[in-house]
C-alpha positions in Angstrom: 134.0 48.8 135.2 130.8 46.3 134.8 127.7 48.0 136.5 123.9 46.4 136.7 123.0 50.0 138.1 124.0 52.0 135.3 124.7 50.7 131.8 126.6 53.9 130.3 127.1 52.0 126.7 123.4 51.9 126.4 122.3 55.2 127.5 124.8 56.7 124.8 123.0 54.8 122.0 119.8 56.4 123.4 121.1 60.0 122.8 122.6 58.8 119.4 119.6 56.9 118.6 117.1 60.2 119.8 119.7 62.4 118.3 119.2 60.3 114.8 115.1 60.6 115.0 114.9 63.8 115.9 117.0 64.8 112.7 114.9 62.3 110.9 111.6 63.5 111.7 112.9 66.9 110.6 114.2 65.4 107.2 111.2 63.8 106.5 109.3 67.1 107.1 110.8 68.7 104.9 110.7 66.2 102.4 106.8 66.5 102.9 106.3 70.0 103.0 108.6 70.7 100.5 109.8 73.4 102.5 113.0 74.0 105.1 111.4 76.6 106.6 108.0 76.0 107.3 107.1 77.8 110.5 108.2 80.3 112.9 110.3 78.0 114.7 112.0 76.5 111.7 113.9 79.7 111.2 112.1 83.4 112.8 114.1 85.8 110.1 113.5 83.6 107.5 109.8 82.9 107.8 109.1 86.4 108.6 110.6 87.5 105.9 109.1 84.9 103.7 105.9 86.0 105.1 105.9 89.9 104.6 107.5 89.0 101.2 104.1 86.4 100.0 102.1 89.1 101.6 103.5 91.8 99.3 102.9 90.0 96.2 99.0 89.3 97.5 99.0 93.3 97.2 100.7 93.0 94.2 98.0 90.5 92.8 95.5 92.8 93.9 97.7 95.9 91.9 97.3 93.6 88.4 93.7 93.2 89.0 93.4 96.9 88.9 95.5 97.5 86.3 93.4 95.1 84.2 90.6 97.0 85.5 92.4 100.3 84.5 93.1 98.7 81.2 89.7 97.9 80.0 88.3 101.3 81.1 91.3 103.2 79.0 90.6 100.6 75.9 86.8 101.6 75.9 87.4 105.2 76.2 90.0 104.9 73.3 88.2 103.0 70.7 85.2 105.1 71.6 87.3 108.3 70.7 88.5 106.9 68.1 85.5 106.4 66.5 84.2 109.5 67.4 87.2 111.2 65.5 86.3 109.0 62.5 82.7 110.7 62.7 83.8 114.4 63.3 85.7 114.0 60.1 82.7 113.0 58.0 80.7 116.2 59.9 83.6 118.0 58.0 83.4 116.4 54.2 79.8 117.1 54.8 80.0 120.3 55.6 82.4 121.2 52.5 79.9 119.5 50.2 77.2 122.0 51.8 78.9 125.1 50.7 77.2 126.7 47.7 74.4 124.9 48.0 71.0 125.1 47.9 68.8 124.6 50.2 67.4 121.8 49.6 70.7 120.1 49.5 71.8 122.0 52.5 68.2 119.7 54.3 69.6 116.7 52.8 72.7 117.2 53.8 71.8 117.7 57.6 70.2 114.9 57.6 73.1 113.4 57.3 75.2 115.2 59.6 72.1 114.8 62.2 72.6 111.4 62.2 76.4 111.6 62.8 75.8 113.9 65.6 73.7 111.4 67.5 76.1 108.9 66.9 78.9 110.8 68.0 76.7 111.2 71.5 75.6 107.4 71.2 79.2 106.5 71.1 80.7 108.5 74.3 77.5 107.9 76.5 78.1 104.1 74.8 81.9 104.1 76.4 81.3 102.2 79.6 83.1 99.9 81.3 82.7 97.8 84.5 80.4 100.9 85.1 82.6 103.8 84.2 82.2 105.9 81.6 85.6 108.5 80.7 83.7 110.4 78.0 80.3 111.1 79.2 80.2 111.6 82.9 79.5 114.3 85.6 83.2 113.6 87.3 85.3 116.4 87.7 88.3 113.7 88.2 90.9 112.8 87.7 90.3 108.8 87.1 93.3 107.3 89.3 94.4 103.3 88.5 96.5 102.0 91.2 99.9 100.6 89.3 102.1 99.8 92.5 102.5 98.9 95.7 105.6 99.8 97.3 107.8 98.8 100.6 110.1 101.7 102.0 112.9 100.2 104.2 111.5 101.7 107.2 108.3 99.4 106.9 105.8 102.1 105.4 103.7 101.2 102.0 102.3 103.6 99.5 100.7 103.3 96.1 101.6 104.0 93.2 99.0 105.7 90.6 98.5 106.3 87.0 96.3 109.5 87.0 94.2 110.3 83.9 92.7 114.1 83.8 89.0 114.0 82.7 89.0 117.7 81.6 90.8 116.7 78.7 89.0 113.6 78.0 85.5 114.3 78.9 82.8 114.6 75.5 79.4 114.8 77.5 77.9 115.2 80.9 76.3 111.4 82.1 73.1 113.0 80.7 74.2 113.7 77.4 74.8 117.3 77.4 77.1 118.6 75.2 80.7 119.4 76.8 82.3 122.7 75.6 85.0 120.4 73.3 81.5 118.9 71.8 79.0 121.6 72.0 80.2 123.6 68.8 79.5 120.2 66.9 76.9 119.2 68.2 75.1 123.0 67.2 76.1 122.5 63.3 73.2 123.2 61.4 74.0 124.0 57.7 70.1 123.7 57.2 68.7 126.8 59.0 72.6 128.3 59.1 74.3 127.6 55.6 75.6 130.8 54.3 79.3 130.1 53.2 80.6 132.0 56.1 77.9 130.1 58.3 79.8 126.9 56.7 83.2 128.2 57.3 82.7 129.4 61.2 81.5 125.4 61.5 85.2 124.2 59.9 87.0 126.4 62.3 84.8 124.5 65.1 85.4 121.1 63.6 89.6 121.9 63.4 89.7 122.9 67.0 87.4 119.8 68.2 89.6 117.6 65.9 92.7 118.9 67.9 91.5 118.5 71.0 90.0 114.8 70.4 93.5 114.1 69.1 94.9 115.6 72.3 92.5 113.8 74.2 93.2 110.1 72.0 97.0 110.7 73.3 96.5 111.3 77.0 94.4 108.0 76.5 97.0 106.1 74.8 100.0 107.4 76.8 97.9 106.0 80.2 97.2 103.0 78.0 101.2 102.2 76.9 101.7 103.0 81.1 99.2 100.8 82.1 100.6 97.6 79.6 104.4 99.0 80.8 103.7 98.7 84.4 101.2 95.3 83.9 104.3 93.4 82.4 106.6 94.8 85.2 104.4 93.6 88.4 104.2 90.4 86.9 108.0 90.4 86.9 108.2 91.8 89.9 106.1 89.2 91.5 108.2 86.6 89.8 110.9 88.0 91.3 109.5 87.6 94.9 108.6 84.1 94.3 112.1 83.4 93.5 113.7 85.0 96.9 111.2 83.5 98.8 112.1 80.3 97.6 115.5 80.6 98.1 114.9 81.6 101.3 112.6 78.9 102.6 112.3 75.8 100.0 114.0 73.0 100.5 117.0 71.4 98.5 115.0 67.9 97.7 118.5 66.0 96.1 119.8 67.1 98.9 117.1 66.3 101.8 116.6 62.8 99.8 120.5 62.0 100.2 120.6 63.3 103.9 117.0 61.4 105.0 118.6 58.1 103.6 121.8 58.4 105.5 119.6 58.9 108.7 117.6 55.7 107.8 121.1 53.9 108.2 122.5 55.6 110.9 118.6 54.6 112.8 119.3 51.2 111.8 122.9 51.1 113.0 121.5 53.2 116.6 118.8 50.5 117.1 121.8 47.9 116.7 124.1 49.8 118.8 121.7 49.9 121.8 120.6 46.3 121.0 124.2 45.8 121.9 124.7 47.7 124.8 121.6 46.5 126.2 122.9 43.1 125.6 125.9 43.4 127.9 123.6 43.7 131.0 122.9 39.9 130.3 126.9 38.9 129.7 127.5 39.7 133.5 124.8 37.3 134.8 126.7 34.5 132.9 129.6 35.2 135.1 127.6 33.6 138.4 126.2 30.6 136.7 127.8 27.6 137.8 
């Protein structure tokens, strides 16, 4: 049946035609955006998902940042002890070449060991970093570095810590006073005490400050090998995140490309299909002309 009232053909290719830009304009979104899921209403799991998961790695951006941190304050204490274990043991060949000497010598000879002792202090108070100082400070500690940031399943985060105990790091008080694993040293005086058994008492003293600054040196370079450990694994771990978050909401572009051109033709074939339908309208007024 032929009706000027309602022409059925041509409100079909509207819905096909709407249908077809509506599917277009998403397309084409996506093509722009680069991304299938790009709000809420694209997909609600998805982008909240996607967005707890890019908010995690933001806190796990901030957790390399304070690693680095971490890092450089770990390095400076480290080379710092280093050095100051390289100093103790020229306190010791001094002190060897003192015994049996005279006098005289013994004053030469603390001269020398004088100046390793202020270097020795010069070095620790020297061990700063980003305003930190693990050998010469007035903190009890410990020094915590934040490694981690974790998720639980049941929503709730926690951080992870490397912990670093300053009792057995710790040379000198911020002012420079002498810490019990330094003061020993820092009392050697072969000038106004260098009887042989004066000399010997300050070897025992160097040994046991030698094992404790080696002690010491390892705590510092076990915190330093967990620090570089977990560095490498949160920038995996970010990596990781990236990836499932892209799965999750990036688009397939081959596959948006092929789909947006096949809506471009079926648009072109709607616009025809209404042109047509539209057309008919006119084909029933040829049929009272005369």
């Amino acid at each position: 049946m032929s009706s000027i009232m309602t022409n059925a053909a041509a409100l079909t290719a509207l819905q096909s035609l709407s249908a077809t830009n509506k599917a277009l304009q998403v397309a084409q979104g996506r093509i722009s955006t680069g991304y299938r899921v790009a709000e809420a209403s694209d997909n609600a799991a998805y982008w909240s998902i996607a967005t707890t998961m890019r908010s995690d790695n933001g806190a796990n951006s901030s957790v390399q940042d304070a690693l680095g941190l971490g890092a450089g304050k770990v390095d400076t204490a480290y080379t710092a002890l280093k050095d100051v274990i390289g100093v103790v043991d020229d306190i010791k060949q001094k002190l060897i070449t003192a015994r049996g000497q005279g006098l005289d010598t013994r004053k030469q000879i603390q001269g020398e060991i004088a100046t390793l002792q202020v270097h020795l202090r010069s070095a620790a108070i020297g061990a700063s970093y980003a305003g930190s100082n693990m050998l010469a400070t007035d903190d009890a500690g410990p020094v915590e570095i934040v490694s981690s940031y974790n998720r639980a399943a049941n929503g709730s985060v926690t951080l992870g810590k490397i912990s670093i105990d300053l009792a057995n790091v710790t040379l000198f008080a911020a002012n420079g006073t002498a810490k019990p694993i330094t003061a020993d040293i820092m009392a050697i005086n072969v000038e106004t005490n260098g009887t042989d058994a004066d000399i010997d008492g300050f070897l025992t003293d160097i040994e046991a400050a030698l094992t404790g600054f080696t002690l010491a040196a390892s705590e510092l370079g076990a915190a330093k090998s967990h620090i570089d450990l977990q560095k490498d694994f949160v920038s995996k771990l970010m990596d990781s995140i990236d990836r499932g978050v892209g799965q999750l909401v990036d688009a397939d572009m081959n596959k948006e490309s092929t789909r947006l051109q096949a809506l471009q033709v079926q648009q072109q074939l709607g616009i025809q299909a209404l042109s047509i339908a539209n057309s008919n309208s006119q084909s029933i007024l040829a049929l009272f002309k005369s």
